[in-house]
HTML snippet that shows the backbone in 3Dmol.js (N, CA, C, O; Angstrom):
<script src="https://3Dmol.org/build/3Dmol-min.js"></script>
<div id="view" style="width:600px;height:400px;position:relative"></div>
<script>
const pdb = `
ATOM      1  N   UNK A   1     -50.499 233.482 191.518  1.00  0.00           N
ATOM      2  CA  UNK A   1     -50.068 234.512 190.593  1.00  0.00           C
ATOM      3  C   UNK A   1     -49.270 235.581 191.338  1.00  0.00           C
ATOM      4  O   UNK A   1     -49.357 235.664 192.564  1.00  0.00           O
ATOM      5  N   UNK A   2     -48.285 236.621 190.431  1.00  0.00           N
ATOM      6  CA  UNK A   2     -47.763 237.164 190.902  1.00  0.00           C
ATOM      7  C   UNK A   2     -47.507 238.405 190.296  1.00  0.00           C
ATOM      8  O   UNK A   2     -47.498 238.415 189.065  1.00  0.00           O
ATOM      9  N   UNK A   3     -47.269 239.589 190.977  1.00  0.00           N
ATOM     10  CA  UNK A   3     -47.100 240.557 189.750  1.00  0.00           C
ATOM     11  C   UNK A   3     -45.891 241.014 189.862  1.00  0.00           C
ATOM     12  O   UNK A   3     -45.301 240.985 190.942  1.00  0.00           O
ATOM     13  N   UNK A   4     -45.244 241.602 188.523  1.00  0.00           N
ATOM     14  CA  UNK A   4     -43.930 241.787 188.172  1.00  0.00           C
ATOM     15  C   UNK A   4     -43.777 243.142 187.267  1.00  0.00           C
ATOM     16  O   UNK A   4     -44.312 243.251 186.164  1.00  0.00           O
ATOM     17  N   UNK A   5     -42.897 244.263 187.937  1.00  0.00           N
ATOM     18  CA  UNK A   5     -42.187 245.336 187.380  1.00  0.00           C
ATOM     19  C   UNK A   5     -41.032 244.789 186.781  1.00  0.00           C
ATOM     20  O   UNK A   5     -40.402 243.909 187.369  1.00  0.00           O
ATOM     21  N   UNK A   6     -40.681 245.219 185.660  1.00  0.00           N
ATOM     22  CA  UNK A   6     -39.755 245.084 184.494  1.00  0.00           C
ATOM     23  C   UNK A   6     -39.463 246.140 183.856  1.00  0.00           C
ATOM     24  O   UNK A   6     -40.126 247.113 183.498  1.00  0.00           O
ATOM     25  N   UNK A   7     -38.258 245.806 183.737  1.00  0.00           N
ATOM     26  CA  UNK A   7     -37.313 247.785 183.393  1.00  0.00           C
ATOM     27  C   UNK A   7     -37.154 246.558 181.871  1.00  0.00           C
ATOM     28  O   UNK A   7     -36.680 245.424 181.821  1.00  0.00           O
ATOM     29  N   UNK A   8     -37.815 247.469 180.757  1.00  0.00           N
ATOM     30  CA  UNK A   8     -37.542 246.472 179.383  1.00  0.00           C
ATOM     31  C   UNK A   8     -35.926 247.195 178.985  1.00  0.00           C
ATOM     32  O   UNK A   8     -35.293 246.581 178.127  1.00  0.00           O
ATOM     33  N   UNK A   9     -35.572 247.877 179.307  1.00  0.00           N
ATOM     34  CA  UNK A   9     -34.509 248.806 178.931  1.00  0.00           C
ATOM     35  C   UNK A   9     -33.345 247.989 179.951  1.00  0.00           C
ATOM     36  O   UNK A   9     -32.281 247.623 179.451  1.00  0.00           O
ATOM     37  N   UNK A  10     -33.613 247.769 181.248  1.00  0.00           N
ATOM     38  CA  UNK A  10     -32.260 247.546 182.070  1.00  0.00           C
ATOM     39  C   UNK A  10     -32.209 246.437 182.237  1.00  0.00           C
ATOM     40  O   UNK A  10     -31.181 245.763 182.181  1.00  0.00           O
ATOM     41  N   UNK A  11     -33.817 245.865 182.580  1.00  0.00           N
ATOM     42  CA  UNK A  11     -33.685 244.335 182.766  1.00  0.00           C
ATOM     43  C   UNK A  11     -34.272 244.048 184.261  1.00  0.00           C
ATOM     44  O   UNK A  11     -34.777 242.995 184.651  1.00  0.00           O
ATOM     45  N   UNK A  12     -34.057 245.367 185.066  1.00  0.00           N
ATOM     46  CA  UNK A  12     -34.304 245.018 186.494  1.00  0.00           C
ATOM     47  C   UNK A  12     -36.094 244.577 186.677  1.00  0.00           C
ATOM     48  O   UNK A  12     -37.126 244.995 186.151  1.00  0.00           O
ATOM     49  N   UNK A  13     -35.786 243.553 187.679  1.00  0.00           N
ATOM     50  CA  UNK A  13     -37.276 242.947 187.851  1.00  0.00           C
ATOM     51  C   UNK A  13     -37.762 242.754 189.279  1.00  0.00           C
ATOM     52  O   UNK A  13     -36.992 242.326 190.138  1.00  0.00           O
ATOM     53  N   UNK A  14     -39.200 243.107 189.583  1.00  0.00           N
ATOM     54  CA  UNK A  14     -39.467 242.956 190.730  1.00  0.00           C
ATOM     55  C   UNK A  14     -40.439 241.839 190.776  1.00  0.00           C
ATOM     56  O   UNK A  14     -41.158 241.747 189.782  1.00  0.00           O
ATOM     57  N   UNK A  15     -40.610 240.981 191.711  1.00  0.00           N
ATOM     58  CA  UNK A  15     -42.136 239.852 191.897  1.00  0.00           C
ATOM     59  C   UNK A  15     -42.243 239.721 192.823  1.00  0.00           C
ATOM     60  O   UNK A  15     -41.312 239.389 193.558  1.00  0.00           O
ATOM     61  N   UNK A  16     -43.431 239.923 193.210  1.00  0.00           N
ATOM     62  CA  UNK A  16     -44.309 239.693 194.437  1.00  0.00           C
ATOM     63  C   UNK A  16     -45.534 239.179 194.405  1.00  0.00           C
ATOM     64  O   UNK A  16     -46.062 239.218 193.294  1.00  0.00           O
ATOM     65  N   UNK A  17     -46.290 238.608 195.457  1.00  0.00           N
ATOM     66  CA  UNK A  17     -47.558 238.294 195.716  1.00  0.00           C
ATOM     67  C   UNK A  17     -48.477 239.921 195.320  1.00  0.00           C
ATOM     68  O   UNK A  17     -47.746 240.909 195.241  1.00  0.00           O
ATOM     69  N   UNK A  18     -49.961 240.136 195.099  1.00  0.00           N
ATOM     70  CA  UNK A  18     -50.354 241.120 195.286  1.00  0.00           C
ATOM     71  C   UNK A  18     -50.823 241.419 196.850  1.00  0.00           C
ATOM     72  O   UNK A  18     -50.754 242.612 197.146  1.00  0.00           O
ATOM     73  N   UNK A  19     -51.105 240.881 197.488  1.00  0.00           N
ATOM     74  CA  UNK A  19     -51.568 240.591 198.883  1.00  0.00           C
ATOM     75  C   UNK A  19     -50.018 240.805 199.582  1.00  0.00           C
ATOM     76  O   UNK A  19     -50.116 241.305 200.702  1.00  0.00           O
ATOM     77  N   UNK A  20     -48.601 240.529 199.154  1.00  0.00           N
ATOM     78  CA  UNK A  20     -47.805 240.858 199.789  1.00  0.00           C
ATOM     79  C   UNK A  20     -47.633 242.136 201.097  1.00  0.00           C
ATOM     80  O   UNK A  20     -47.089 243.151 200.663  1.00  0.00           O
ATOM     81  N   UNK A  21     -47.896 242.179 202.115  1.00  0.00           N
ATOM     82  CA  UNK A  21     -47.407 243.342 202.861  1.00  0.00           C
ATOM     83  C   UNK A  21     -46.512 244.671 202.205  1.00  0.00           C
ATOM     84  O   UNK A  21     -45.755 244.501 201.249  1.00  0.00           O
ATOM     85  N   UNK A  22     -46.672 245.754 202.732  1.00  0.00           N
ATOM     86  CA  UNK A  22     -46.187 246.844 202.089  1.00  0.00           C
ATOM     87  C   UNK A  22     -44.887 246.809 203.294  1.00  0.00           C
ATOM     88  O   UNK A  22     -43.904 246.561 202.595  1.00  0.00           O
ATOM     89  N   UNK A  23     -44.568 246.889 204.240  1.00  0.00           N
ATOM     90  CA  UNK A  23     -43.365 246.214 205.099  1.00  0.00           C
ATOM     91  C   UNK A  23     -42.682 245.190 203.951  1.00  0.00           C
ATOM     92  O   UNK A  23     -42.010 245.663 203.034  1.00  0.00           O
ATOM     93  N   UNK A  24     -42.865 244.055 204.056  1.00  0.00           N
ATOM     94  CA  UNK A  24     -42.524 242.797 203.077  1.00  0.00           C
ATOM     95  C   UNK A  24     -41.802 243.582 202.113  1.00  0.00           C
ATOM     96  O   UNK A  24     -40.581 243.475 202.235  1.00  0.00           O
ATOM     97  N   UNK A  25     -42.215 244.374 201.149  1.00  0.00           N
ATOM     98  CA  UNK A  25     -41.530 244.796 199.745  1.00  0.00           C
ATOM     99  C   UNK A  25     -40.716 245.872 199.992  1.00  0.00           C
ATOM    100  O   UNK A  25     -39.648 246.069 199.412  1.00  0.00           O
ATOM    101  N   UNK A  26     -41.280 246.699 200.988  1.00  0.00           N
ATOM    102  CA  UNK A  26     -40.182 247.698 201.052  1.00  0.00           C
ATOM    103  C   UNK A  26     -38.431 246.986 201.448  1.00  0.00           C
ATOM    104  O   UNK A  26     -37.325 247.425 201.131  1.00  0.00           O
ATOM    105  N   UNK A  27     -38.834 245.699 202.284  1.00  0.00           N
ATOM    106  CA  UNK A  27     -37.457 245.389 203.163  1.00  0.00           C
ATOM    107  C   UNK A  27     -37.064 244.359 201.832  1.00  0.00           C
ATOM    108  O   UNK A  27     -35.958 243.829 201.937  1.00  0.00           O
ATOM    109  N   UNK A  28     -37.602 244.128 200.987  1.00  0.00           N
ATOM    110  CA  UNK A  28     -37.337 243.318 199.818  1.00  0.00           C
ATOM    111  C   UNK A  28     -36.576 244.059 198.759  1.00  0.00           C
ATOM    112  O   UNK A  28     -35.633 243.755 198.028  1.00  0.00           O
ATOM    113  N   UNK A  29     -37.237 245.031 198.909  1.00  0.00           N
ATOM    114  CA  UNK A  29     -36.593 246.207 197.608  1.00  0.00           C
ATOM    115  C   UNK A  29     -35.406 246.820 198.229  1.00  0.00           C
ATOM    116  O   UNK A  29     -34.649 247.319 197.396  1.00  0.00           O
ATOM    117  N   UNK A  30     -35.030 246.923 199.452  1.00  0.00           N
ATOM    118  CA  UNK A  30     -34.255 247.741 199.797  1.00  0.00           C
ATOM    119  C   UNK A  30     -33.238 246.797 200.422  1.00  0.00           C
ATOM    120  O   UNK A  30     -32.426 247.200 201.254  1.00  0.00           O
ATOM    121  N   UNK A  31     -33.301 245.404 199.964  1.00  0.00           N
ATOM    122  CA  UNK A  31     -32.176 244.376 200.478  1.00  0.00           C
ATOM    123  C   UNK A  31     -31.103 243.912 199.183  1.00  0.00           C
ATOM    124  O   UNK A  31     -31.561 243.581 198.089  1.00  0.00           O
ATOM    125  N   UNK A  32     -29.335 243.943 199.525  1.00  0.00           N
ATOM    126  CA  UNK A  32     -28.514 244.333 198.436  1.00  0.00           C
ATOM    127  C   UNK A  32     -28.544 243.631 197.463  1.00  0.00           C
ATOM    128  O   UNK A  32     -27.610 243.664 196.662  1.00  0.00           O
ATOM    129  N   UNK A  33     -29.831 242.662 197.248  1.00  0.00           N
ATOM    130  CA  UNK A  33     -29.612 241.912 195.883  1.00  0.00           C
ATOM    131  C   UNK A  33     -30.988 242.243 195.427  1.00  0.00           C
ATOM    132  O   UNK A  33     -31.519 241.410 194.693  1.00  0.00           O
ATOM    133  N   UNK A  34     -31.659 243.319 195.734  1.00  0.00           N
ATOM    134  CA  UNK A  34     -33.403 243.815 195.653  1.00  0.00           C
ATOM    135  C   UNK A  34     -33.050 244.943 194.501  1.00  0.00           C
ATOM    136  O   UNK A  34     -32.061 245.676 194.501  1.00  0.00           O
ATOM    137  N   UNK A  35     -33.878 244.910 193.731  1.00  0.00           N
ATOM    138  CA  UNK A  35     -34.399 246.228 192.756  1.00  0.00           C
ATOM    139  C   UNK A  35     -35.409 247.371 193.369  1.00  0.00           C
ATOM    140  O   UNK A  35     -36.557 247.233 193.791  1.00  0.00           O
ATOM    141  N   UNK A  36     -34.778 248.277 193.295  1.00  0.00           N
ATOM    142  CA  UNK A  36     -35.469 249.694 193.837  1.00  0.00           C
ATOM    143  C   UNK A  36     -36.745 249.953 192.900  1.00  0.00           C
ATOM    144  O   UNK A  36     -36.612 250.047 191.680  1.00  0.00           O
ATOM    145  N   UNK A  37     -37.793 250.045 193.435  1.00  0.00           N
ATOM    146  CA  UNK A  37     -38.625 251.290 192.372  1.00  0.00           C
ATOM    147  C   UNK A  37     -39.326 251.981 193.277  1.00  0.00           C
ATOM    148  O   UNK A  37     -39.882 251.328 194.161  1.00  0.00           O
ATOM    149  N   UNK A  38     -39.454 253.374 193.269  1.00  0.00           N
ATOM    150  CA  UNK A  38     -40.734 254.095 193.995  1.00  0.00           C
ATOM    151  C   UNK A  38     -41.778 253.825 193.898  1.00  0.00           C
ATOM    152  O   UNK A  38     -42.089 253.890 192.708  1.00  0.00           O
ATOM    153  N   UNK A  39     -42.989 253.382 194.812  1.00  0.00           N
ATOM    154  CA  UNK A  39     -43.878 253.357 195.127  1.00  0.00           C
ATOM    155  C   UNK A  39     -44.732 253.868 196.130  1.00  0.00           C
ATOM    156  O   UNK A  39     -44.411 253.789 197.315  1.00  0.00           O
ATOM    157  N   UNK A  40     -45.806 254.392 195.757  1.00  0.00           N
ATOM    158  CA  UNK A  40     -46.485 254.984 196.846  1.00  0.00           C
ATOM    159  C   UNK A  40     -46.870 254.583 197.853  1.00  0.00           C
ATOM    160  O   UNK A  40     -46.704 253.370 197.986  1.00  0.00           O
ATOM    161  N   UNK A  41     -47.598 255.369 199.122  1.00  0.00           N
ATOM    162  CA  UNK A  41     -47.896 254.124 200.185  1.00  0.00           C
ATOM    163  C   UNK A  41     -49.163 253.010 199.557  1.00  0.00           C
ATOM    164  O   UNK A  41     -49.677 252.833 198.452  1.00  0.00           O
ATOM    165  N   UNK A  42     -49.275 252.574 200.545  1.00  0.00           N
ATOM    166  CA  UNK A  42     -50.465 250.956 200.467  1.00  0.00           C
ATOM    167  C   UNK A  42     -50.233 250.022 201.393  1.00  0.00           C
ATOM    168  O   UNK A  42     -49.139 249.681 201.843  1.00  0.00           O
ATOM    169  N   UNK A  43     -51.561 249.517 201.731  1.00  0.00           N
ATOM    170  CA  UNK A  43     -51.416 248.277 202.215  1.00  0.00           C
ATOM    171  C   UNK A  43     -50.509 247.119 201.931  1.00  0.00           C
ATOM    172  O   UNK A  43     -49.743 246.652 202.773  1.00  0.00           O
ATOM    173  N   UNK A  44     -50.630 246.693 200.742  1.00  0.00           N
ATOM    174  CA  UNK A  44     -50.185 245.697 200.064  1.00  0.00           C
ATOM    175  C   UNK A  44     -49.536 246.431 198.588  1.00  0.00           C
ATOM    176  O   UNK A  44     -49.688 247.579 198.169  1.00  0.00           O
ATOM    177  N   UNK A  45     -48.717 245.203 197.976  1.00  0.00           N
ATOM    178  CA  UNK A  45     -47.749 245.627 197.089  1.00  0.00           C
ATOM    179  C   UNK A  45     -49.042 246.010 195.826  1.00  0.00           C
ATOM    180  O   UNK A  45     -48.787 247.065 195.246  1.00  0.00           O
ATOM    181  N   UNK A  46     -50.301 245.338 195.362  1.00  0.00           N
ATOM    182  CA  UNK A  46     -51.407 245.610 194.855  1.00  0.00           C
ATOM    183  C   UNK A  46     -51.589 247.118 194.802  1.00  0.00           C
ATOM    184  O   UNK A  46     -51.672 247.901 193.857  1.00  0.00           O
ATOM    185  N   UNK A  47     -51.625 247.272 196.110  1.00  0.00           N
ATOM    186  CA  UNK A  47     -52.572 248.920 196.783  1.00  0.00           C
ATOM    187  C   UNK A  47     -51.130 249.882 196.248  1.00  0.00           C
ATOM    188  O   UNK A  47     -51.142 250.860 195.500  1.00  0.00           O
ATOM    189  N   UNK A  48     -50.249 249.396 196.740  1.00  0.00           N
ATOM    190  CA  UNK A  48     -48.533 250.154 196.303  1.00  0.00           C
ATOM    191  C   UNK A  48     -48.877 250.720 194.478  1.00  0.00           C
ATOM    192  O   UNK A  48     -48.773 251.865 194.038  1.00  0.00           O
ATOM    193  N   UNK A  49     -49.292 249.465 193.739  1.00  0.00           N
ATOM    194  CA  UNK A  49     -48.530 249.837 192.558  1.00  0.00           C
ATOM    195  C   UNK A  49     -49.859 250.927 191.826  1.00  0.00           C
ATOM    196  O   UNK A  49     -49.812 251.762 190.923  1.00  0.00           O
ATOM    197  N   UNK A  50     -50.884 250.477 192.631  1.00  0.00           N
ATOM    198  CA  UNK A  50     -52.374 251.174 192.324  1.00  0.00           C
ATOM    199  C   UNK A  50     -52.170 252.736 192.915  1.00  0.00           C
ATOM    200  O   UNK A  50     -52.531 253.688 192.222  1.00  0.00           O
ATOM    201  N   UNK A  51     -51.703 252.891 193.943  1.00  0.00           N
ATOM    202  CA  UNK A  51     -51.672 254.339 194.207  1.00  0.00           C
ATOM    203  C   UNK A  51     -50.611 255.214 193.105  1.00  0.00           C
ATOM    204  O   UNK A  51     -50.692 256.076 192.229  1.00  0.00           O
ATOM    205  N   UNK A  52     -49.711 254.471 193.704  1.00  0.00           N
ATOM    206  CA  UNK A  52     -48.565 254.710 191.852  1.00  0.00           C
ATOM    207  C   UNK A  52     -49.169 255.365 190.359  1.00  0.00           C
ATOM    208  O   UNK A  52     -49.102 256.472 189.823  1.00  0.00           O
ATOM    209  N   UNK A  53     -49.820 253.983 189.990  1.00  0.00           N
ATOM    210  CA  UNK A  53     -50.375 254.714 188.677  1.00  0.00           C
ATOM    211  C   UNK A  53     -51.129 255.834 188.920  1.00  0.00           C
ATOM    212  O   UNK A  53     -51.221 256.760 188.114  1.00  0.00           O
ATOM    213  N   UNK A  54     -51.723 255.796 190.087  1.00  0.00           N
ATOM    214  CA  UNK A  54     -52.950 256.901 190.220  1.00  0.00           C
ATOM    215  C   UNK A  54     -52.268 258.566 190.514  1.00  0.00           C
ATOM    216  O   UNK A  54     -52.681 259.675 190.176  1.00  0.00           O
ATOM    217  N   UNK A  55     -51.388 258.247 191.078  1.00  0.00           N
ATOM    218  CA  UNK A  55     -50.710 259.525 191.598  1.00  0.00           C
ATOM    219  C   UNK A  55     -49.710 260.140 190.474  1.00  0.00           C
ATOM    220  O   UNK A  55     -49.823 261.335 190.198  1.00  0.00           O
ATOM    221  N   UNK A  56     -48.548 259.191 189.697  1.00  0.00           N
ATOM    222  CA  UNK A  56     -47.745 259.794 189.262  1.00  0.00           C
ATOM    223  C   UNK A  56     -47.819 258.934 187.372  1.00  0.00           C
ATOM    224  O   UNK A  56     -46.838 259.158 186.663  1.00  0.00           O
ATOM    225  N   UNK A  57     -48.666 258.282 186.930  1.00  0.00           N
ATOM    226  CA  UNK A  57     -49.520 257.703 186.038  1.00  0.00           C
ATOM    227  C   UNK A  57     -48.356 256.795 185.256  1.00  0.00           C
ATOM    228  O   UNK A  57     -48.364 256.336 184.113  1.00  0.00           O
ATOM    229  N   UNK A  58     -47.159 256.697 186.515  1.00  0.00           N
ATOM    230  CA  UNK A  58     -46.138 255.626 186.154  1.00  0.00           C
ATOM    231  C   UNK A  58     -45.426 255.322 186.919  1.00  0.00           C
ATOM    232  O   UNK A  58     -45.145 256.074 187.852  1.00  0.00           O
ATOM    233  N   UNK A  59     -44.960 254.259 186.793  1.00  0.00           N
ATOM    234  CA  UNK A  59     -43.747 253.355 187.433  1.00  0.00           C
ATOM    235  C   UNK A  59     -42.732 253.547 186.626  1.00  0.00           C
ATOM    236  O   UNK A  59     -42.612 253.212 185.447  1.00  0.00           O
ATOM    237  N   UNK A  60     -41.755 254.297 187.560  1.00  0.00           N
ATOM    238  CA  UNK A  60     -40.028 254.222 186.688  1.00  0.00           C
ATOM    239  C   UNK A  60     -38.882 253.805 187.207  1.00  0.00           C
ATOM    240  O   UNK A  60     -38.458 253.951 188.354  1.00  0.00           O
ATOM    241  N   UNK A  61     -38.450 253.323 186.372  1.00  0.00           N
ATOM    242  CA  UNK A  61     -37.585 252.688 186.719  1.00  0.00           C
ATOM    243  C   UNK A  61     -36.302 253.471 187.066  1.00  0.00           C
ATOM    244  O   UNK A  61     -35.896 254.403 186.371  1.00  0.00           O
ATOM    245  N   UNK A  62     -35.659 253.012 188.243  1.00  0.00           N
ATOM    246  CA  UNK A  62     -34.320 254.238 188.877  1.00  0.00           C
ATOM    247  C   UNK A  62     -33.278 254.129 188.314  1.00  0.00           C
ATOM    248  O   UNK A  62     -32.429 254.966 188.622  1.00  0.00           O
ATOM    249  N   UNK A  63     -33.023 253.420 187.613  1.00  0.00           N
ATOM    250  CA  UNK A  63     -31.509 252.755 187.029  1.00  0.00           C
ATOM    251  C   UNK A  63     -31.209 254.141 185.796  1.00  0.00           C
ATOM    252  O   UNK A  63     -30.279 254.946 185.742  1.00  0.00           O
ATOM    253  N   UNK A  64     -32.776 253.923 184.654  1.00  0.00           N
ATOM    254  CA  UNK A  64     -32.976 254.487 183.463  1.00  0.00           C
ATOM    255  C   UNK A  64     -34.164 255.923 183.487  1.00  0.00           C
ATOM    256  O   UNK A  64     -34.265 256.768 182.597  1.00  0.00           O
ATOM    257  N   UNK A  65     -34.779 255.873 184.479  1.00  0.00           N
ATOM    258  CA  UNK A  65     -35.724 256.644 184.283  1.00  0.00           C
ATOM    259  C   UNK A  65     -37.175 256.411 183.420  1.00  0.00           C
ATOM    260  O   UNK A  65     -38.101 257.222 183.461  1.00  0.00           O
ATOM    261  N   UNK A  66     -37.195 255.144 182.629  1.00  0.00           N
ATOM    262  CA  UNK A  66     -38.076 255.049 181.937  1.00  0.00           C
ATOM    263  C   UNK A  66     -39.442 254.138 182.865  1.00  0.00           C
ATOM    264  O   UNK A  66     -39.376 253.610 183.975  1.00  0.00           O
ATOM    265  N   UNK A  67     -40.447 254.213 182.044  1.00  0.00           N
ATOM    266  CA  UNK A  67     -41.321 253.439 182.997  1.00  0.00           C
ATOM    267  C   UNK A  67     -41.366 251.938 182.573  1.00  0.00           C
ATOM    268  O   UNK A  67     -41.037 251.415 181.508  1.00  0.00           O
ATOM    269  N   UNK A  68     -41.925 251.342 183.845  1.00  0.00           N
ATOM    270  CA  UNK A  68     -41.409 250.037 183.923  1.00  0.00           C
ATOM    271  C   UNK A  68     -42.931 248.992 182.902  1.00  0.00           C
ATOM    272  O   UNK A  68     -44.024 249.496 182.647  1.00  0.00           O
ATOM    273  N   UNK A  69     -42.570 247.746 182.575  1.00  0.00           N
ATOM    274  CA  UNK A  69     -43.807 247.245 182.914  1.00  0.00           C
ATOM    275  C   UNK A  69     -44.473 246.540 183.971  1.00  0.00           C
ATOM    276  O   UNK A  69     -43.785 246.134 184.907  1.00  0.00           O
ATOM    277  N   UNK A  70     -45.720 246.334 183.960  1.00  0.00           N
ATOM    278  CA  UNK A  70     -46.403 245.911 185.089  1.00  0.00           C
ATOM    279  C   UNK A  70     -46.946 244.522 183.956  1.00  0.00           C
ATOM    280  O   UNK A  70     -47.181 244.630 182.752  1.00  0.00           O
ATOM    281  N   UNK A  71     -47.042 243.157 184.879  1.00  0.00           N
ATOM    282  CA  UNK A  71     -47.522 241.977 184.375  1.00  0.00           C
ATOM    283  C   UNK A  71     -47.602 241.154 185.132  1.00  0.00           C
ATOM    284  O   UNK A  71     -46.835 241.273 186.088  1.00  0.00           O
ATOM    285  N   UNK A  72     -48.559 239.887 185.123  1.00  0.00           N
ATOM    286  CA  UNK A  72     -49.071 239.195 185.955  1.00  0.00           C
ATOM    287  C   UNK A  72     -48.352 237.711 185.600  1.00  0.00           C
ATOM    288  O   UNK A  72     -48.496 237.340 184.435  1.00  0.00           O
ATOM    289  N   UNK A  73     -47.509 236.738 186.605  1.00  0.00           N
ATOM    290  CA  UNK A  73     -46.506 235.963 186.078  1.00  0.00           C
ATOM    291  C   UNK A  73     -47.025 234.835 187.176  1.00  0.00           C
ATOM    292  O   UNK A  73     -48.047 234.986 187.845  1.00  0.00           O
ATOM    293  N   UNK A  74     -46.361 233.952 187.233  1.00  0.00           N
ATOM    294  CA  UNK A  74     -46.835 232.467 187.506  1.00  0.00           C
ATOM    295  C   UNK A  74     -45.438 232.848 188.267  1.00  0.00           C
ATOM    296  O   UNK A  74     -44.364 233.279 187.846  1.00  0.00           O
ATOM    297  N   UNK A  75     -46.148 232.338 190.193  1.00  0.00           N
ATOM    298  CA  UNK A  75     -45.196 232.996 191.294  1.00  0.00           C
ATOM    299  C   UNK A  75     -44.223 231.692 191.155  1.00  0.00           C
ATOM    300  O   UNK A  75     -44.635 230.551 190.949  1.00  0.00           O
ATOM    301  N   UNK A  76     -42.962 232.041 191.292  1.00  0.00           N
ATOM    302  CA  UNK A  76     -41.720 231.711 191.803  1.00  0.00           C
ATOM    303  C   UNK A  76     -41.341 231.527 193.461  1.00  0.00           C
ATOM    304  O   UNK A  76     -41.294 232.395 194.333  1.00  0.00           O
ATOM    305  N   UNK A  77     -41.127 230.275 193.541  1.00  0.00           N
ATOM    306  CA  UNK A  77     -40.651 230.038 195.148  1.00  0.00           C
ATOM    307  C   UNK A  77     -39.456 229.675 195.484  1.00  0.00           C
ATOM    308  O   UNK A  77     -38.824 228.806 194.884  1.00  0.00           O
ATOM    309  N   UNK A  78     -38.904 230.522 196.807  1.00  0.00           N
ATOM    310  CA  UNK A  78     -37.218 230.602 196.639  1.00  0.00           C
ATOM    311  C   UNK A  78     -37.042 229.309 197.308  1.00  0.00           C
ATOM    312  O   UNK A  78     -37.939 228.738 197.929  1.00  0.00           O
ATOM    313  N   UNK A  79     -35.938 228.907 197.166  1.00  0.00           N
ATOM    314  CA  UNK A  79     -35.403 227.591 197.850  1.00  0.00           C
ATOM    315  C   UNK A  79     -35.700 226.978 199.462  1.00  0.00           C
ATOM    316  O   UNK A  79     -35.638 225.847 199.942  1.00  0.00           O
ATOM    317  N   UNK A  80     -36.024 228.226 199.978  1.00  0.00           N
ATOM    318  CA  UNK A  80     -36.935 227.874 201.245  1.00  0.00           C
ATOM    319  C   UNK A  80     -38.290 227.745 201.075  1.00  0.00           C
ATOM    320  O   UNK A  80     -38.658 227.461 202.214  1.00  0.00           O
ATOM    321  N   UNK A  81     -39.370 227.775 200.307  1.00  0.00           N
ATOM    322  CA  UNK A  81     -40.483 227.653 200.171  1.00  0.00           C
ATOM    323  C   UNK A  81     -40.804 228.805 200.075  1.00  0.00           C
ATOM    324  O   UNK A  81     -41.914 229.104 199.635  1.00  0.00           O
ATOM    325  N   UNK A  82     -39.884 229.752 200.475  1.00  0.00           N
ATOM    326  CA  UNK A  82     -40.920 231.486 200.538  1.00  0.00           C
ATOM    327  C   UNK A  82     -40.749 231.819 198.953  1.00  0.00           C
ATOM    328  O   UNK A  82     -40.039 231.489 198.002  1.00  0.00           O
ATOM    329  N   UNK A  83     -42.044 232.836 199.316  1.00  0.00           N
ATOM    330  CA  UNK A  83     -41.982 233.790 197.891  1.00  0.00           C
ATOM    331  C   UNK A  83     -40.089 234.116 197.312  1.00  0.00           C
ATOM    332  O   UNK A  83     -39.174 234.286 198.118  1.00  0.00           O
ATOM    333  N   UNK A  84     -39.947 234.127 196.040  1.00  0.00           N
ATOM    334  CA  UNK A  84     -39.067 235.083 195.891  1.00  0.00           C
ATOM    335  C   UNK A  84     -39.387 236.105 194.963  1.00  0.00           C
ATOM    336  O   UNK A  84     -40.078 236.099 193.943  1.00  0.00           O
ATOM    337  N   UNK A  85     -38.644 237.106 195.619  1.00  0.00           N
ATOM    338  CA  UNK A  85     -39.151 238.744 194.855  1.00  0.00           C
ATOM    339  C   UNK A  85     -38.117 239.350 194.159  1.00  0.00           C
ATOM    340  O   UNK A  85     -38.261 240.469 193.667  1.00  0.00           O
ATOM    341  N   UNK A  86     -37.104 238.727 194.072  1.00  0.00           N
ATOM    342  CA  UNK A  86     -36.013 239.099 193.348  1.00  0.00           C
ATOM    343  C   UNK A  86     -35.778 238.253 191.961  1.00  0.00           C
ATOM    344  O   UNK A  86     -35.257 237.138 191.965  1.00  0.00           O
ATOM    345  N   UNK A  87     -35.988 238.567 191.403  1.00  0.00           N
ATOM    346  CA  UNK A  87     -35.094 238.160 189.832  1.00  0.00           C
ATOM    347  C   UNK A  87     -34.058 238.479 189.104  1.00  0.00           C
ATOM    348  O   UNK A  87     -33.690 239.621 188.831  1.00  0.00           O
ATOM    349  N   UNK A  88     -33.470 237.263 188.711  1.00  0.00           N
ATOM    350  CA  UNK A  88     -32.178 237.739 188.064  1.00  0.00           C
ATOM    351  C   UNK A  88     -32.495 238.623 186.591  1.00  0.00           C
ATOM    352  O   UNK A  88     -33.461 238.466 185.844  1.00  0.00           O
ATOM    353  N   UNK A  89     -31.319 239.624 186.435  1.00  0.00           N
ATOM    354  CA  UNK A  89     -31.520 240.424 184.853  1.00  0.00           C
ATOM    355  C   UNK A  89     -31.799 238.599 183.982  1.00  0.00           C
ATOM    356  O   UNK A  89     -31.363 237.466 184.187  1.00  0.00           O
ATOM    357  N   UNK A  90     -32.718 239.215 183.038  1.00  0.00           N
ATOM    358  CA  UNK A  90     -32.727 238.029 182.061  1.00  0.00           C
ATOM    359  C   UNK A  90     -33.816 236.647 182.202  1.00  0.00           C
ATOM    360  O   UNK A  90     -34.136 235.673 181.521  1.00  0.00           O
ATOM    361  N   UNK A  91     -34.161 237.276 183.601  1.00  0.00           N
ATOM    362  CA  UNK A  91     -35.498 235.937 183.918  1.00  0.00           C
ATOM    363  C   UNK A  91     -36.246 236.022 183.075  1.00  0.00           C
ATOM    364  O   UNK A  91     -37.219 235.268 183.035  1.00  0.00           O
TER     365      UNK A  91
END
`;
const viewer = $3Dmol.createViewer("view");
viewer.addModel(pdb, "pdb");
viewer.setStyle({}, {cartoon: {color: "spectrum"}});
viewer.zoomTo();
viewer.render();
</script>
């Protein structure tokens, strides 16, 4: 399983493992075909989106400003066998 931020407004999407490294997503999110969202610190992308709600009682999205959703999706593997954390608008 995997969990996934979704801008229902822009389209932008994030997926990751929850166990993913907090290294891992930051260099994921911040690579030129990656979707940005703020997240707080954490261990893992789990602990990331948990401090998030706890601190600022949302995830928003940077594009629109609105908050994103959070959902649990059946993981995707990129053409090398690794995770992929990027999705196209429209997945």
């Amino acid at each position: 399983m995997a969990l996934e931020l979704c801008c229902d407004q822009c389209g932008d999407r994030f997926q990751a493992s929850p166990e993913t490294p907090a290294p891992a997503i930051q260099e994921a999110m911040a690579s030129p075909c990656g979707h940005w969202f703020f997240l707080e610190d954490g261990a893992t992308f789990e602990d990331m989106i948990h401090s998030t709600l706890l601190e600022q009682g949302a995830i928003r999205c940077t594009e629109c400003g609105l908050p994103v959703s959070l959902c649990e999706s059946s993981f995707m593997q990129g053409a090398e066998g690794h995770p992929q954390t990027d999705l196209p608008s429209g997945w």
